[in-house]
C-alpha positions in Angstrom: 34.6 93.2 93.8 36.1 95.9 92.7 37.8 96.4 88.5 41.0 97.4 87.7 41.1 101.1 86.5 43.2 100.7 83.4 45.3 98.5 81.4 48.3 97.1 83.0 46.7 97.6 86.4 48.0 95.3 89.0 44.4 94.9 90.7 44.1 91.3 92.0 41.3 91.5 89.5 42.5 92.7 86.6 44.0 89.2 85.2 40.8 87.1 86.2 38.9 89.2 83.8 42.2 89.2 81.5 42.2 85.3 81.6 38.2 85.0 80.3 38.6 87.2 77.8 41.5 85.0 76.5 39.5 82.7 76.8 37.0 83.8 74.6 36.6 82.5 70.8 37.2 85.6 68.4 33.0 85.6 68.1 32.4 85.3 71.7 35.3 88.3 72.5 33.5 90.3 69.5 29.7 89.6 70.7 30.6 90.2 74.4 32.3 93.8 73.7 29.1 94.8 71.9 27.2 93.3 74.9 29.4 95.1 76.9 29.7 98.6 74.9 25.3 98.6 74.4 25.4 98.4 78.4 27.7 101.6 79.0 25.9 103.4 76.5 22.8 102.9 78.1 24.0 103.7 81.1 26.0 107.1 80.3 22.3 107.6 78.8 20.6 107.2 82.0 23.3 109.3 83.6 24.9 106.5 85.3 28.7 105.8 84.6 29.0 102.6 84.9 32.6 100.6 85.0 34.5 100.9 81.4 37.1 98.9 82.0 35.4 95.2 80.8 34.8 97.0 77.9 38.5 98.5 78.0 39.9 95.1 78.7 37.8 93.4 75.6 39.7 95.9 73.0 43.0 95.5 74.5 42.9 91.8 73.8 40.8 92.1 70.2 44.1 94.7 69.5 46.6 91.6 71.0 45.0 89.3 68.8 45.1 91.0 65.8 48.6 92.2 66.5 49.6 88.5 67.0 47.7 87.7 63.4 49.6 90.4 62.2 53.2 89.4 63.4 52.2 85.4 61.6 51.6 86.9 58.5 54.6 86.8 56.0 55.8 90.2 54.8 
């Protein structure tokens, strides 16, 4: 299965993945981007690249989120 390469790909994958992390309480989203983030890191480490767009994905919707919280918040 292959991983949409950036934001606002069109990849039949891309909202699947999209869809769980919405999903996600705020603490899951925040635990499973550290999960996520420790991985790559390991892997760049090992000299591996691994995929970066879970982790990609994951801040794109922590920044929606807290965009949203923004916009409810009275000026």
């Amino acid at each position: 299965m292959s991983m949409p390469v950036a934001k606002g790909d069109d990849s039949p994958d891309a909202e699947p993945l999209r869809a769980r992390l919405r999903a996600m309480s705020d603490a899951e989203l925040l635990a499973h981007g550290i999960a996520i983030r420790r991985a790559f890191d390991a892997s760049v480490k090992a000299g591996a690249l691994t995929e970066i767009t879970p982790l990609r994905e994951a801040r794109w919707e922590w920044l929606r989120r807290r965009e949203i919280r923004r916009n409810r918040q009275p000026s």
